[in-house]
PDB file of N, H, CA, C and O in Angstrom:
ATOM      1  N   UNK A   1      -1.901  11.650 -17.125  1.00  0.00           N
ATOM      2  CA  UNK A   1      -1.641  10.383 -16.465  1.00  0.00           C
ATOM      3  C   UNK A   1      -2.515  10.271 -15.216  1.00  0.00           C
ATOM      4  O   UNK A   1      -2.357  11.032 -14.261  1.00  0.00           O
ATOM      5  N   UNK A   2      -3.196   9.563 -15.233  1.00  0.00           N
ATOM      6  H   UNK A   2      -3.325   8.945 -16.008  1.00  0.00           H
ATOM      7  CA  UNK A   2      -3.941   8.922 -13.947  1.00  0.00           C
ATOM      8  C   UNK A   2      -3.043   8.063 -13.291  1.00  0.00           C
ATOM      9  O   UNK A   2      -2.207   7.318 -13.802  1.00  0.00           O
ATOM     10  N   UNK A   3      -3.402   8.313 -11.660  1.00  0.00           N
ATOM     11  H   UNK A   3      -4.081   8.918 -11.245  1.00  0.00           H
ATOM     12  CA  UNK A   3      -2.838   7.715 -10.631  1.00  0.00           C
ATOM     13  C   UNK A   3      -3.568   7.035  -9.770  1.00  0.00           C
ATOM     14  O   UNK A   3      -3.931   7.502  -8.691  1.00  0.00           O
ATOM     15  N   UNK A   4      -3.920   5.531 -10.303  1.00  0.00           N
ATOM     16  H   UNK A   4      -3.625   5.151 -11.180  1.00  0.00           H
ATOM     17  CA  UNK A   4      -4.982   5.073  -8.838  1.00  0.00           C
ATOM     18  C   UNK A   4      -4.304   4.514  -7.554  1.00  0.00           C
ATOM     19  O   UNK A   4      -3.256   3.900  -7.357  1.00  0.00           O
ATOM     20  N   UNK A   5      -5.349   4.986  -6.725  1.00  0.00           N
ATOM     21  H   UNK A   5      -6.201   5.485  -6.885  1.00  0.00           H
ATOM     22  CA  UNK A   5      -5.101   5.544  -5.278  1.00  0.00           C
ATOM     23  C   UNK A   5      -5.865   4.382  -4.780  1.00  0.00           C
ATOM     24  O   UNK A   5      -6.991   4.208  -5.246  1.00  0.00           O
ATOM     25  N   UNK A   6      -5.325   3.423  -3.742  1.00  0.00           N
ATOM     26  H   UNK A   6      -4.410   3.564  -3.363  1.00  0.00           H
ATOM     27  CA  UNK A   6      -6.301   2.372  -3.345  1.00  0.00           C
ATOM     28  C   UNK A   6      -6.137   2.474  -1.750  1.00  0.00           C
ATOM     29  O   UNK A   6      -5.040   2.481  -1.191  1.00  0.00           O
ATOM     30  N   UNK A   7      -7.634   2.570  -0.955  1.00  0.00           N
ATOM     31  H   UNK A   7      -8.525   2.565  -1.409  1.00  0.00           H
ATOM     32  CA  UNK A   7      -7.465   2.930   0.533  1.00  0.00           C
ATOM     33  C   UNK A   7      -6.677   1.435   1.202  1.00  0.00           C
ATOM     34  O   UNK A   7      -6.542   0.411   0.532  1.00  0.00           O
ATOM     35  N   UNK A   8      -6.200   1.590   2.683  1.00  0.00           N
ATOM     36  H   UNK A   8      -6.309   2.422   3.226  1.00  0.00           H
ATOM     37  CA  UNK A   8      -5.254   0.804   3.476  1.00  0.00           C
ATOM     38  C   UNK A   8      -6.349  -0.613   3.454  1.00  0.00           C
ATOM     39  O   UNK A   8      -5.937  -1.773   3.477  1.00  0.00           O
ATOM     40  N   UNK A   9      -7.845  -0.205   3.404  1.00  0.00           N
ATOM     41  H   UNK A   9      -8.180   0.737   3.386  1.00  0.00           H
ATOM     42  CA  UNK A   9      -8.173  -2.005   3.588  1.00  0.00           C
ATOM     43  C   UNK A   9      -8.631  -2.209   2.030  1.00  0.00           C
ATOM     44  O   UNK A   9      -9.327  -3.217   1.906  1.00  0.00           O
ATOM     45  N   UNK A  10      -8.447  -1.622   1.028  1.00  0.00           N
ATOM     46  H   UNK A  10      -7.882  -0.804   1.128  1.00  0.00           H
ATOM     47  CA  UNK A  10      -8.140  -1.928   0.023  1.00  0.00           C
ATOM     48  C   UNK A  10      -6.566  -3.042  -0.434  1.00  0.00           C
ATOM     49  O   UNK A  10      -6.348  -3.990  -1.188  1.00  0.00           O
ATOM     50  N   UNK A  11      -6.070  -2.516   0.184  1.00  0.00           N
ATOM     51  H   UNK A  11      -6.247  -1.745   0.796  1.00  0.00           H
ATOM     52  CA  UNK A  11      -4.639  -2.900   0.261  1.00  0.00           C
ATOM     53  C   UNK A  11      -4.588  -3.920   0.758  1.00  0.00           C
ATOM     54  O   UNK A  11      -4.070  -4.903   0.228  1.00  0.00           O
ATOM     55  N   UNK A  12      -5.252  -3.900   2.172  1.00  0.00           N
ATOM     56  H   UNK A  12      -5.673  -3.102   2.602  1.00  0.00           H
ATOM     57  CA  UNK A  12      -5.258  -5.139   3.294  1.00  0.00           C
ATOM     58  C   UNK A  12      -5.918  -6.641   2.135  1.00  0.00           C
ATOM     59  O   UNK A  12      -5.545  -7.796   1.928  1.00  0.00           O
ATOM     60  N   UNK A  13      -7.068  -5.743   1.627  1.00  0.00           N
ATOM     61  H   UNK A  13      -7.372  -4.805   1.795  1.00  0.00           H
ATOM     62  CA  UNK A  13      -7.761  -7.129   1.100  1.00  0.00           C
ATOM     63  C   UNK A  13      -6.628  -7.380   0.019  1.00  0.00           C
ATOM     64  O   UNK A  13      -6.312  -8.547   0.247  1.00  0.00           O
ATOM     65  N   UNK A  14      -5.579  -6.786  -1.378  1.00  0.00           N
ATOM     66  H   UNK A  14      -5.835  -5.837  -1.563  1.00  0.00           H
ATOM     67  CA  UNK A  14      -5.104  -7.019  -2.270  1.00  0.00           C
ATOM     68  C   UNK A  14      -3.634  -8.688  -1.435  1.00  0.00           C
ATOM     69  O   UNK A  14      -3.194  -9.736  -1.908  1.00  0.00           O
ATOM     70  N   UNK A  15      -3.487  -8.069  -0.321  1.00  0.00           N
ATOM     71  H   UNK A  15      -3.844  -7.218   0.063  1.00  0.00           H
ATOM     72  CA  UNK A  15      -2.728  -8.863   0.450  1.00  0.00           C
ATOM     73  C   UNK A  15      -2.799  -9.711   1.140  1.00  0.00           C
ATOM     74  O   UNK A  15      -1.913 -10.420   1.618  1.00  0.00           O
ATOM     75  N   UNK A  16      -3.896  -9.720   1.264  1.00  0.00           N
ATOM     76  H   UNK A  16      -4.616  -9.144   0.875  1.00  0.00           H
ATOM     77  CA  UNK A  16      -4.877 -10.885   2.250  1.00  0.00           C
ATOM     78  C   UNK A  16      -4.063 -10.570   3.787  1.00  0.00           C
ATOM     79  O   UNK A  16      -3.475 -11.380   4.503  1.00  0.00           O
ATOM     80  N   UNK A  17      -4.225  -9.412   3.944  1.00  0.00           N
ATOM     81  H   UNK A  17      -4.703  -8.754   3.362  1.00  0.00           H
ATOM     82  CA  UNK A  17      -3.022  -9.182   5.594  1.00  0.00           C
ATOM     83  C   UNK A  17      -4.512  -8.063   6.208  1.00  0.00           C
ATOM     84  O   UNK A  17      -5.538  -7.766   5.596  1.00  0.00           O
ATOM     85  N   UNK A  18      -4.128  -7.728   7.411  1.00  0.00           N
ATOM     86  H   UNK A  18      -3.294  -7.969   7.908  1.00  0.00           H
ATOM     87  CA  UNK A  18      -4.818  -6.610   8.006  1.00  0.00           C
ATOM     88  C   UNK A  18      -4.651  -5.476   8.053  1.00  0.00           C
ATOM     89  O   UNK A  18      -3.564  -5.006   7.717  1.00  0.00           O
ATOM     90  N   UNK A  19      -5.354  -4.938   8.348  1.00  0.00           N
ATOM     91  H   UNK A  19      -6.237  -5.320   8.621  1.00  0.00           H
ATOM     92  CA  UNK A  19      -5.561  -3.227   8.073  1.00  0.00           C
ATOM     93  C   UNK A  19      -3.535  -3.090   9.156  1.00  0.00           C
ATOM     94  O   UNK A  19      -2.411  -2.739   8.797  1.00  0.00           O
ATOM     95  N   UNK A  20      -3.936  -3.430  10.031  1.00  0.00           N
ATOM     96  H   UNK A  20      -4.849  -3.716  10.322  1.00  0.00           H
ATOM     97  CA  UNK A  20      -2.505  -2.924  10.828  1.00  0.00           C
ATOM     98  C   UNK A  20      -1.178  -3.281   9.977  1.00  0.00           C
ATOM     99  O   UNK A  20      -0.401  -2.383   9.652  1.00  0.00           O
ATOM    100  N   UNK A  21      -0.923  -4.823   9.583  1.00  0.00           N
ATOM    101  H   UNK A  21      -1.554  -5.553   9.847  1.00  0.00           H
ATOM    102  CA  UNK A  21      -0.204  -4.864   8.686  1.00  0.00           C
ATOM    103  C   UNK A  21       0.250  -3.883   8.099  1.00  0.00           C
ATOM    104  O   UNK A  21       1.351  -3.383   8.327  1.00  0.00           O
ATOM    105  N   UNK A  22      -1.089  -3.256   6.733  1.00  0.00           N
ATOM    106  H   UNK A  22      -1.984  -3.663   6.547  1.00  0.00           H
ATOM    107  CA  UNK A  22      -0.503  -2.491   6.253  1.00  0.00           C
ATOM    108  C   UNK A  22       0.318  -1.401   6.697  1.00  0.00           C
ATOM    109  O   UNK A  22       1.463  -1.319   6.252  1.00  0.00           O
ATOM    110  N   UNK A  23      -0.179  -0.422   7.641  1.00  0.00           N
ATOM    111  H   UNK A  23      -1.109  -0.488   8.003  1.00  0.00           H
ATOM    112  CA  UNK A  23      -0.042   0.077   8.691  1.00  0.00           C
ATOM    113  C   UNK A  23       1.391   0.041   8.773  1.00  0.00           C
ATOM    114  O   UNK A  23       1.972   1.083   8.470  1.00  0.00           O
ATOM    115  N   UNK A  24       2.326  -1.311   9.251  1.00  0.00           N
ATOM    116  H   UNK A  24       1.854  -2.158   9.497  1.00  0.00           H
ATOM    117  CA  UNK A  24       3.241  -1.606   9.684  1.00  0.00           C
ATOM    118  C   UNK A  24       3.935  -1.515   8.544  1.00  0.00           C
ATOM    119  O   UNK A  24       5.081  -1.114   8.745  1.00  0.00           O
ATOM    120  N   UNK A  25       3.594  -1.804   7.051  1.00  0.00           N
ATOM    121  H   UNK A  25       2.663  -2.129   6.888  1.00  0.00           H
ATOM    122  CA  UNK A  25       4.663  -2.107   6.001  1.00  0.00           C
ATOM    123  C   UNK A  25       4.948  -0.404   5.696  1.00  0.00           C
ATOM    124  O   UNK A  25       6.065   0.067   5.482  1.00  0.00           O
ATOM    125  N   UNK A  26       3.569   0.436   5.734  1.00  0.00           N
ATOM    126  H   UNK A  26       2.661   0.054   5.908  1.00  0.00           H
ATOM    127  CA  UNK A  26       3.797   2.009   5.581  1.00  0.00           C
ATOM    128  C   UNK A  26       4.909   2.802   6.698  1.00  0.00           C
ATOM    129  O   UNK A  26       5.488   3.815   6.308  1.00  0.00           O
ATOM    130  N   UNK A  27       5.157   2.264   8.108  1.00  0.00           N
ATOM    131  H   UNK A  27       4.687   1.440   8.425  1.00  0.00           H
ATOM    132  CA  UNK A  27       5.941   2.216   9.125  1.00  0.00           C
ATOM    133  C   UNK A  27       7.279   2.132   8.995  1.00  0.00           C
ATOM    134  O   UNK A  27       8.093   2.843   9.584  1.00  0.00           O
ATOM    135  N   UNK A  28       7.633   0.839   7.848  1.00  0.00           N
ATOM    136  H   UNK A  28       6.972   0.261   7.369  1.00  0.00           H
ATOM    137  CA  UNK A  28       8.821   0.254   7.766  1.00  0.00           C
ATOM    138  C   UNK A  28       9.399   1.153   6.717  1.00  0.00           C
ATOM    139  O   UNK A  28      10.612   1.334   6.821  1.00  0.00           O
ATOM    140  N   UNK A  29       8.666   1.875   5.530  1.00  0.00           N
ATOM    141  H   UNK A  29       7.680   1.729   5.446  1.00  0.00           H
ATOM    142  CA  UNK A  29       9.183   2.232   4.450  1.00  0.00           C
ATOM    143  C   UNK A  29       8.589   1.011   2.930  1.00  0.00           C
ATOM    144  O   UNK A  29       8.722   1.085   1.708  1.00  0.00           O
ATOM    145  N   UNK A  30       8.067   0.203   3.673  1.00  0.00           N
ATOM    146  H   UNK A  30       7.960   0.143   4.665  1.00  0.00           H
ATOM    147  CA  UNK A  30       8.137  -0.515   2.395  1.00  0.00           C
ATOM    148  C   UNK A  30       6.605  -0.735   0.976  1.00  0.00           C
ATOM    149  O   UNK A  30       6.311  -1.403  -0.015  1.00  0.00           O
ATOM    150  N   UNK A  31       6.064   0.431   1.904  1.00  0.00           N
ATOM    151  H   UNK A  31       6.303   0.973   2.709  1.00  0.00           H
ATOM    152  CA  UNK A  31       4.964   1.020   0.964  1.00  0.00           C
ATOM    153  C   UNK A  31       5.084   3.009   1.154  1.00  0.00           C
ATOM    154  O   UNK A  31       5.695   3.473   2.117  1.00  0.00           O
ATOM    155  N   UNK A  32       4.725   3.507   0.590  1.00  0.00           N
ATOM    156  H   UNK A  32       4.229   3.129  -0.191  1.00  0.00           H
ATOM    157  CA  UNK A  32       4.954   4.564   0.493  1.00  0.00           C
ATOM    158  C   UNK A  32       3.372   5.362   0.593  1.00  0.00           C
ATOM    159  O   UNK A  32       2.808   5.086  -0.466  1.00  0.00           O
ATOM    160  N   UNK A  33       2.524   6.171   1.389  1.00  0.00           N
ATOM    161  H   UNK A  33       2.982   6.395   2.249  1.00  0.00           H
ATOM    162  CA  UNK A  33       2.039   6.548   1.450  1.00  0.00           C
ATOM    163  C   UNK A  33       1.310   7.942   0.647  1.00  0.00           C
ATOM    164  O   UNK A  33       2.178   8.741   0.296  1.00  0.00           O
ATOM    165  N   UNK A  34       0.065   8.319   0.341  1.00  0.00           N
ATOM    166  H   UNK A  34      -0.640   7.670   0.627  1.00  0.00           H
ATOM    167  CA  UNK A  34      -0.456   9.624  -0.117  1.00  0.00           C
ATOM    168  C   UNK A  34      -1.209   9.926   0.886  1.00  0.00           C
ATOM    169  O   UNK A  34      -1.734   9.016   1.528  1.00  0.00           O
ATOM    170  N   UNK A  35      -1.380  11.042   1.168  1.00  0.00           N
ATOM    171  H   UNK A  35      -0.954  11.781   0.646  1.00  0.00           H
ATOM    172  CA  UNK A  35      -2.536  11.651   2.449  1.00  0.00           C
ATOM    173  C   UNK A  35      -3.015  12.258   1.687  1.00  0.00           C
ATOM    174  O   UNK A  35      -2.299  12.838   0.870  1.00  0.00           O
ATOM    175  N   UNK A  36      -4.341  12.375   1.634  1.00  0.00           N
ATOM    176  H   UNK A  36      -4.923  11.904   2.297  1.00  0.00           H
ATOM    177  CA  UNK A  36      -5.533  13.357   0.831  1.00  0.00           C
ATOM    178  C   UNK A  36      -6.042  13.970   2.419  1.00  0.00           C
ATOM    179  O   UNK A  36      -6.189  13.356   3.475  1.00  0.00           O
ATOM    180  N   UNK A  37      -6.187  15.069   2.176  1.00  0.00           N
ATOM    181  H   UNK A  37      -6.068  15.569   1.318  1.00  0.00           H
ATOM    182  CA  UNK A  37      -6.597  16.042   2.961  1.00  0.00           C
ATOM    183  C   UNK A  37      -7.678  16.728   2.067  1.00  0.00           C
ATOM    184  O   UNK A  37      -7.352  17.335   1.047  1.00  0.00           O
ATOM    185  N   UNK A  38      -8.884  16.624   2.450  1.00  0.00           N
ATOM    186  H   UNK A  38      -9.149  16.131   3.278  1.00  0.00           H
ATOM    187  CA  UNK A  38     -10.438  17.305   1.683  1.00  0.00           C
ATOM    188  C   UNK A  38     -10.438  18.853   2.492  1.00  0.00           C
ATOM    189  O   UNK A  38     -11.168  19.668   1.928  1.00  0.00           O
ATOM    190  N   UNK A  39      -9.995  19.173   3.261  1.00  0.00           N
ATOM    191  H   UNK A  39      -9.402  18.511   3.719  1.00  0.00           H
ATOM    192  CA  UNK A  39     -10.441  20.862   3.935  1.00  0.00           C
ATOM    193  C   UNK A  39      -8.776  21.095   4.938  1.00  0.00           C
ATOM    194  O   UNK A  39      -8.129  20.133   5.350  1.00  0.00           O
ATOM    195  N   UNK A  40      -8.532  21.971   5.067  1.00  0.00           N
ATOM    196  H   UNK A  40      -9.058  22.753   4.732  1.00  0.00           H
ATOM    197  CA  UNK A  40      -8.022  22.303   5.975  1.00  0.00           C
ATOM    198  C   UNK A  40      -7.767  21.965   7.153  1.00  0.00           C
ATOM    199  O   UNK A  40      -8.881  21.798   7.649  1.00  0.00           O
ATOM    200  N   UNK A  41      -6.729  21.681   8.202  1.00  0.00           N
ATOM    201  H   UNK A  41      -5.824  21.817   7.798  1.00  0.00           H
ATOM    202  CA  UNK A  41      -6.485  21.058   9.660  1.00  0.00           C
ATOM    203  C   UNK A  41      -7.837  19.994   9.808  1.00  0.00           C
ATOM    204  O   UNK A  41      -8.569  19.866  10.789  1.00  0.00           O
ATOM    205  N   UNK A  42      -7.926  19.029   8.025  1.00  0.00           N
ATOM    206  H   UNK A  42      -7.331  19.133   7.228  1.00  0.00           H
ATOM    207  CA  UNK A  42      -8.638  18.077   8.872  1.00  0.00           C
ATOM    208  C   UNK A  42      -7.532  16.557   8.917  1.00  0.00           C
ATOM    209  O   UNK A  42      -6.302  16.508   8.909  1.00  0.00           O
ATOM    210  N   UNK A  43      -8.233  15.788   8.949  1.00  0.00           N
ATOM    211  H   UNK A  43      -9.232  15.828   8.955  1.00  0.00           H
ATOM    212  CA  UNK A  43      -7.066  14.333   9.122  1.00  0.00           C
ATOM    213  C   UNK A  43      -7.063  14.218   7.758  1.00  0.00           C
ATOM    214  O   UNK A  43      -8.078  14.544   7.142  1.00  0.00           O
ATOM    215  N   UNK A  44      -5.933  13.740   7.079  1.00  0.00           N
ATOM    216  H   UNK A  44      -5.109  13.475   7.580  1.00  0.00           H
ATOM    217  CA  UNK A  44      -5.755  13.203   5.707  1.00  0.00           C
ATOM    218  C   UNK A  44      -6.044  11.730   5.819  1.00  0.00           C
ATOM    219  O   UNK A  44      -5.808  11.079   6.836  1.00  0.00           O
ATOM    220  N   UNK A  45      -6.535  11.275   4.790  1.00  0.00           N
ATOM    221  H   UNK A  45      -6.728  11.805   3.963  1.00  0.00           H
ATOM    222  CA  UNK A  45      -7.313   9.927   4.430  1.00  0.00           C
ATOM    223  C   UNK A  45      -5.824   9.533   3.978  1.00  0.00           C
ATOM    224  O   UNK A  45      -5.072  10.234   3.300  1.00  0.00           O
ATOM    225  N   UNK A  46      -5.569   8.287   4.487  1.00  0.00           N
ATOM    226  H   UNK A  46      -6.180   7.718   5.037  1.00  0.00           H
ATOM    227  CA  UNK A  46      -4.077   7.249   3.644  1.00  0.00           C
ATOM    228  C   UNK A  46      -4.302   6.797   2.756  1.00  0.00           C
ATOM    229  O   UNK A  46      -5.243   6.023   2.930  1.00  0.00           O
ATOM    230  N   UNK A  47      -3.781   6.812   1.221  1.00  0.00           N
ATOM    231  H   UNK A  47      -3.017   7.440   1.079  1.00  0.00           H
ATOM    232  CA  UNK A  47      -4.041   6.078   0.036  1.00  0.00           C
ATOM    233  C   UNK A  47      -2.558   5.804  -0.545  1.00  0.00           C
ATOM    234  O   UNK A  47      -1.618   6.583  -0.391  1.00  0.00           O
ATOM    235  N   UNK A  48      -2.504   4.726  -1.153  1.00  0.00           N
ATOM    236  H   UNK A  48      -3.269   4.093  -1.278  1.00  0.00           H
ATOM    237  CA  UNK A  48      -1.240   4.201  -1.252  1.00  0.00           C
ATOM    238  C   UNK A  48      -1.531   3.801  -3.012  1.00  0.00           C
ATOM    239  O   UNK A  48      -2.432   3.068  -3.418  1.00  0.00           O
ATOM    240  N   UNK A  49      -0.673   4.390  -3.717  1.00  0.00           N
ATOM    241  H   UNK A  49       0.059   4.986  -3.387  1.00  0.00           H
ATOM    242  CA  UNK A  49      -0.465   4.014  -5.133  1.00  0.00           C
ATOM    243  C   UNK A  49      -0.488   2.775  -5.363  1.00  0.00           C
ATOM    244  O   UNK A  49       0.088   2.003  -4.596  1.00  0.00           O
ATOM    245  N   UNK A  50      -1.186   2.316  -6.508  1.00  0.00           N
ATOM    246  H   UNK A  50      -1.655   2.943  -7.130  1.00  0.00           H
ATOM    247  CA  UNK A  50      -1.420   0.797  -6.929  1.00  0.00           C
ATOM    248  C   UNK A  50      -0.023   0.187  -7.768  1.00  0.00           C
ATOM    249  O   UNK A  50       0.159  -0.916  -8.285  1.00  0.00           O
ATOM    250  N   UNK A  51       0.725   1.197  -7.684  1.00  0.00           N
ATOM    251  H   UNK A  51       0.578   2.092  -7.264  1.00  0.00           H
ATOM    252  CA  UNK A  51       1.868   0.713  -8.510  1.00  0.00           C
ATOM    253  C   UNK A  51       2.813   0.253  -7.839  1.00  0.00           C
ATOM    254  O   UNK A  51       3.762  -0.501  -8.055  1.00  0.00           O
ATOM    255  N   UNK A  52       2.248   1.056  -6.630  1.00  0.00           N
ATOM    256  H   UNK A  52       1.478   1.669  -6.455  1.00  0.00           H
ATOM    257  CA  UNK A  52       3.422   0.686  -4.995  1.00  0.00           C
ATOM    258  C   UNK A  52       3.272  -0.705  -4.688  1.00  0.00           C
ATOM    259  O   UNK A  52       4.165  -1.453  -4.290  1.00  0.00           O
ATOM    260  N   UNK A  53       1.890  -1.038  -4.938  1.00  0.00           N
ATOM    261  H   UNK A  53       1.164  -0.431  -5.261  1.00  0.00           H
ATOM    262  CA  UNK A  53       1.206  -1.984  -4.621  1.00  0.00           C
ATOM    263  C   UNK A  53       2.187  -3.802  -5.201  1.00  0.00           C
ATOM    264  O   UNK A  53       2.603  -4.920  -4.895  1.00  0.00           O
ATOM    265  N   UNK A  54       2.004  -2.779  -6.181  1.00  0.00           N
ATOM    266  H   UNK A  54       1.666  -1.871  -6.430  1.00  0.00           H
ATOM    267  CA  UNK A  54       2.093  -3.932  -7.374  1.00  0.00           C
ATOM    268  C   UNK A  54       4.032  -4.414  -7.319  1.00  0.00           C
ATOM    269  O   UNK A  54       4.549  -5.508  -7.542  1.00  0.00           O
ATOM    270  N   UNK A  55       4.763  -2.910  -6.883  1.00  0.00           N
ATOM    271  H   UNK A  55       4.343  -2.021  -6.701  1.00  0.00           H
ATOM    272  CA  UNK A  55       6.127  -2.983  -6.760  1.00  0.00           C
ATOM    273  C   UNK A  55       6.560  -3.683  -5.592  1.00  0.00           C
ATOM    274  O   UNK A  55       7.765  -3.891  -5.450  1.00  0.00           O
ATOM    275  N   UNK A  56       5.624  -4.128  -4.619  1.00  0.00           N
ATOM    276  H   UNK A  56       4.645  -3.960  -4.734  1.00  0.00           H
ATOM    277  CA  UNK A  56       5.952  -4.195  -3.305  1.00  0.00           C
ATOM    278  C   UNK A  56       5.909  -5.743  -3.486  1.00  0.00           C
ATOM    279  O   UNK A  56       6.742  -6.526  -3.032  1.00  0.00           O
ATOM    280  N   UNK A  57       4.869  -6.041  -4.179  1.00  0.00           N
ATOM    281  H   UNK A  57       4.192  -5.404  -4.549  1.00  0.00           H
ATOM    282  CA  UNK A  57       4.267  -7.703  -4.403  1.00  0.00           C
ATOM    283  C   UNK A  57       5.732  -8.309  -5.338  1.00  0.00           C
ATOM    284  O   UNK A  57       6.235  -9.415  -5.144  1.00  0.00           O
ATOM    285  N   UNK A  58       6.193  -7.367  -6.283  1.00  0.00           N
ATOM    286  H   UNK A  58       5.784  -6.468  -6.441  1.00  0.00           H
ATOM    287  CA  UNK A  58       7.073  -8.367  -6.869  1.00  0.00           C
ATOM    288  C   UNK A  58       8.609  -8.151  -6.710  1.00  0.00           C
ATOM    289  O   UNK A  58       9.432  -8.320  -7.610  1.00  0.00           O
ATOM    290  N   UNK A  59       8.969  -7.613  -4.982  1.00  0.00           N
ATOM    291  H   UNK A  59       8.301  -7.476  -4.251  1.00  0.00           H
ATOM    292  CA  UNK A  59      10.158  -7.438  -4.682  1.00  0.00           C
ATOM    293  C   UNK A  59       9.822  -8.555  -3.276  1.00  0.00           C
ATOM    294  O   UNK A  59      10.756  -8.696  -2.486  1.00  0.00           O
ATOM    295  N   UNK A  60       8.740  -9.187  -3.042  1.00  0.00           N
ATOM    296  H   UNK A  60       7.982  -9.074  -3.684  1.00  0.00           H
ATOM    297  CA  UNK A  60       8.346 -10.416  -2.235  1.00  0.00           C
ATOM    298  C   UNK A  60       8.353 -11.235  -2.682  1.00  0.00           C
ATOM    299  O   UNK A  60       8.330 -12.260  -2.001  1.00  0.00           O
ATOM    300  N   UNK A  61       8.399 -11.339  -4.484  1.00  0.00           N
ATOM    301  H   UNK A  61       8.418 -10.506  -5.038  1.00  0.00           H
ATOM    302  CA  UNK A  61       8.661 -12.735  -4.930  1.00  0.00           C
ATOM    303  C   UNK A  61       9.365 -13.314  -4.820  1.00  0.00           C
ATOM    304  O   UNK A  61      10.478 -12.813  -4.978  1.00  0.00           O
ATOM    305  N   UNK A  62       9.290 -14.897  -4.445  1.00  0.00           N
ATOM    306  H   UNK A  62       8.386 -15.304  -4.316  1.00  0.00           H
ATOM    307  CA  UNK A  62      11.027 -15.414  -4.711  1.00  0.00           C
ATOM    308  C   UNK A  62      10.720 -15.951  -5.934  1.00  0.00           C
ATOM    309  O   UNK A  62       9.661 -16.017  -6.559  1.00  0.00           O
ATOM    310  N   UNK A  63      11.916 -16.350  -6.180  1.00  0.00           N
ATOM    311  H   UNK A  63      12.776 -16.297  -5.672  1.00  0.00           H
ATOM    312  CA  UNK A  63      12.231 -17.974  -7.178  1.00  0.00           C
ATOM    313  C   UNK A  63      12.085 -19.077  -6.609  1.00  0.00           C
ATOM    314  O   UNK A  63      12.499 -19.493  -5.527  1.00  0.00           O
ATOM    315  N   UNK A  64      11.496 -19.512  -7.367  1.00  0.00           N
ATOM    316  H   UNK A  64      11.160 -19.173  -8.246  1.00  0.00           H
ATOM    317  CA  UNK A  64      11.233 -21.364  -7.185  1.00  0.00           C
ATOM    318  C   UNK A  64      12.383 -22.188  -8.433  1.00  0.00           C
ATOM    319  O   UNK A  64      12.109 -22.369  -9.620  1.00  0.00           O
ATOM    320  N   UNK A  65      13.876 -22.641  -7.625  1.00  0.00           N
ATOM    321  H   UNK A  65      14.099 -22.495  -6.661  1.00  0.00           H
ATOM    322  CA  UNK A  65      13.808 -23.382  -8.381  1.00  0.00           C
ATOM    323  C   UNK A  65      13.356 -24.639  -8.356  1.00  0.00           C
ATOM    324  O   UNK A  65      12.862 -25.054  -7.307  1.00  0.00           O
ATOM    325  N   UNK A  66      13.448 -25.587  -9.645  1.00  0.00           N
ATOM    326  H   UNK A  66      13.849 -25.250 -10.497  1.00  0.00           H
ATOM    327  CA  UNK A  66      13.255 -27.161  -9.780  1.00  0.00           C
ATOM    328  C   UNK A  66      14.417 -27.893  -9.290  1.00  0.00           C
ATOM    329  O   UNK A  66      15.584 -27.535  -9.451  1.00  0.00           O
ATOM    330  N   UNK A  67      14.004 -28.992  -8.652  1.00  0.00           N
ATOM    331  H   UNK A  67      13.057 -29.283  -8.521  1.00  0.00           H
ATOM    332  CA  UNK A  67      14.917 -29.705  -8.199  1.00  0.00           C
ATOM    333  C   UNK A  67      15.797 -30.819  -9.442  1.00  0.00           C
ATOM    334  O   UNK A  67      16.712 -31.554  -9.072  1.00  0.00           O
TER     335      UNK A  67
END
């Protein structure tokens, strides 16, 4: 199983919001974060699952009803 990994202004652009945004929704709980770490005591890069992505977009949906 492959897992794509999409960086925070990846995200920013899928949302049309800003890098901080995201930032803030990873803050709140309402995206869930991956840290990739390439070596040892270095900074981990933030990548956020596209499924998170996708789960996050359709618990923001509303309903439209018709009048």
């Amino acid at each position: 199983m492959t897992t794509r990994l999409l960086s925070v202004p990846a995200v920013a652009a899928l949302l049309d919001c800003s890098r901080t945004h995201v930032y803030g929704l990873i803050a709140a709980g309402h995206l869930r974060p991956v840290d990739i770490a390439a070596k040892p005591r270095t900074r981990p890069k933030t990548r956020i699952r596209a499924t998170d992505v996708d789960a996050y977009i359709e618990r923001q949906t509303r309903e439209v009803r018709a009048s």
